[in-house]
C-alpha positions in Angstrom: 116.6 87.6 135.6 116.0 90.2 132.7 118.3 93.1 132.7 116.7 96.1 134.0 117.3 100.0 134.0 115.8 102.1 136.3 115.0 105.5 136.1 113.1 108.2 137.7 111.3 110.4 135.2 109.3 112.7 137.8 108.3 113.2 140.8 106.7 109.8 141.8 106.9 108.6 138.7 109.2 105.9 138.0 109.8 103.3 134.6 111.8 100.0 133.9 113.5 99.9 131.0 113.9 96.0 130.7 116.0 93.7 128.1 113.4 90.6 127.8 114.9 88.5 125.6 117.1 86.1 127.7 113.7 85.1 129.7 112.1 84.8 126.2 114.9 82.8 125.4 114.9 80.9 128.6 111.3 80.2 128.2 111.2 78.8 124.6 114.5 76.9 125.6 111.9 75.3 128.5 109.1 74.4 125.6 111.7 72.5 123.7 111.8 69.9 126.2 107.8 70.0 126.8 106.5 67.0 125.3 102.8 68.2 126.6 102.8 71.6 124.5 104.0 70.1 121.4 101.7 70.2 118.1 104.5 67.9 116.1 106.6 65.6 116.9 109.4 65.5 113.6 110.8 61.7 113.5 114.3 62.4 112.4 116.5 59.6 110.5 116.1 56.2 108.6 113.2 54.0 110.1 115.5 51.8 111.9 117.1 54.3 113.6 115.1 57.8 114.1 114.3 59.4 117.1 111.6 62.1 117.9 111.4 65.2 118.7 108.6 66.9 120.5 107.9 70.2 119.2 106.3 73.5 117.9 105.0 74.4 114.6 104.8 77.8 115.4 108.7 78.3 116.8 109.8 75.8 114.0 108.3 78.1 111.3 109.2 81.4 113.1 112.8 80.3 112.5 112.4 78.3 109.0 111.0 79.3 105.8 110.6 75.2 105.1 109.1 74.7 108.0 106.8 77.8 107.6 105.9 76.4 104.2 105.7 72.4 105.4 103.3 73.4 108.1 100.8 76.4 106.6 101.1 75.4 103.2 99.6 72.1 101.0 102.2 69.8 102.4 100.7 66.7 104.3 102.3 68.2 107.5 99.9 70.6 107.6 97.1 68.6 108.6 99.5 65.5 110.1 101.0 65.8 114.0 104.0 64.1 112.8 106.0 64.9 110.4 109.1 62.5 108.9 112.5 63.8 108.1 115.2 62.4 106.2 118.4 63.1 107.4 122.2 61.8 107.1 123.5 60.1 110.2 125.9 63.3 111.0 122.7 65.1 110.4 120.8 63.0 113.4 123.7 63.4 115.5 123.4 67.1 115.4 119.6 67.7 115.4 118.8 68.7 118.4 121.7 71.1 118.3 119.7 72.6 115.1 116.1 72.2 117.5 118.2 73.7 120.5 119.2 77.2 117.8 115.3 77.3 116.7 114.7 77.4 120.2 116.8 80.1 122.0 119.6 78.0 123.0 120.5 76.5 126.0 121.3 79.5 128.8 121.2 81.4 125.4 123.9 79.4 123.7 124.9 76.3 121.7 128.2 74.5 120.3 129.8 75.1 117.2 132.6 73.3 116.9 134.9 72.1 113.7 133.3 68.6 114.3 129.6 70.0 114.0 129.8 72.8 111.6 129.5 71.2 108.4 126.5 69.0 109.3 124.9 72.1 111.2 125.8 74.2 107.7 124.0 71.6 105.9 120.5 71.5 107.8 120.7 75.5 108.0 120.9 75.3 104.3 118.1 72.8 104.3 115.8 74.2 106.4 116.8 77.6 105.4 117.7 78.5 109.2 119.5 82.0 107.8 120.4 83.0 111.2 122.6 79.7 112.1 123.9 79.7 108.4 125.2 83.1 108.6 126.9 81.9 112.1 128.4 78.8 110.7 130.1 80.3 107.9 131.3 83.1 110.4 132.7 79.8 112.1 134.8 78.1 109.1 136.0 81.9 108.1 137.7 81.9 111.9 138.9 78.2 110.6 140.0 79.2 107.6 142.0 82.3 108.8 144.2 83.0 105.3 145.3 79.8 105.1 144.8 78.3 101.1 144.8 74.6 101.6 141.7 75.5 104.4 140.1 77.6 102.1 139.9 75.3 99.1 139.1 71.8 101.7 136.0 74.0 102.7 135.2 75.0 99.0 135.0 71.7 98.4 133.3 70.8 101.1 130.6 73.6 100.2 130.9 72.0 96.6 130.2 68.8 97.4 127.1 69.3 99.7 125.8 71.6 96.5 125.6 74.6 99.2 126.3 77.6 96.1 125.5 80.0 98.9 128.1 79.0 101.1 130.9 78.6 98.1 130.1 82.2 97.4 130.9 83.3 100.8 134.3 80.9 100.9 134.8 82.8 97.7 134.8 86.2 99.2 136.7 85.3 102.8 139.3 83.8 99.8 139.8 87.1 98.1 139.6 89.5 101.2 142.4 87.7 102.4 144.5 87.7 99.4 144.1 84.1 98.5 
């Protein structure tokens, strides 16, 4: 149920101040599971072992500026109801963590866990998914926590999957904490 305020203004007058976003959320977290709404279904992985996803063009690009470009701009995509996309196998594994941040969450929530973060990190950075970046490297920063032989494993880490964004950031956690 949405959270509500009531409140009397005048005499028979009444208005409801009410916070809609966990039944949006709810609700988009119910399309993501719809196949019968979907407008593109993204086959995720190698041929011989992808698996499809049912979903929306319109949430996907909402959340993603390559998504927003894949589907409104030149890109095959456009025109096609399926669209292929080439991931890693920690990647796959993942995805419909990634699908289930695009869409709301489940109850409003998903995992982010020291197991996940680094292949979640790398399809926000892909997809340019700001919003679960930004909450990813809030993540390895609580992993990190001042400690130098973290802070350089996760620089190269951020090195190595050529995320320049994300060494920036491990950059700054390094010297606020006096690393």
């Amino acid at each position: 149920m949405a959270d509500s305020k009531h409140k009397v203004q005048g005499e028979g007058e009444r208005t409801y101040h009410i916070n809609c976003s966990r039944v949006v959320s709810d609700n988009f977290a119910k399309l993501r599971h719809d196949c019968g709404s979907s407008d593109i279904i993204l086959q995720v992985g190698s041929k011989r072992s992808s698996k499809r996803y049912y979903t929306h063009k319109l949430i996907l690009s909402n959340a993603s500026a390559v998504f927003r470009q894949m589907f409104n701009g030149k890109w095959k995509e456009s025109e096609e109801k399926r669209a292929t996309l080439d991931e890693t196998e920690k990647c796959q594994e993942v995805f419909p963590i990634f699908l289930d941040f695009i869409y709301g969450g489940k109850k409003g929530a998903i995992l982010i866990n020291a197991d996940n973060v680094v292949s979640l990190l790398t399809l926000a950075d892909k997809y340019e998914v700001n919003a679960l970046k930004d909450l990813c490297c809030r993540f390895v920063e609580t992993l990190i926590d001042g400690n130098v032989r973290r802070a350089l494993s996760w620089l190269n880490i951020a090195e190595g999957l050529q995320l320049a964004s994300f060494q920036c950031q491990i950059d700054v956690m390094m010297s606020s904490a006096g690393i």
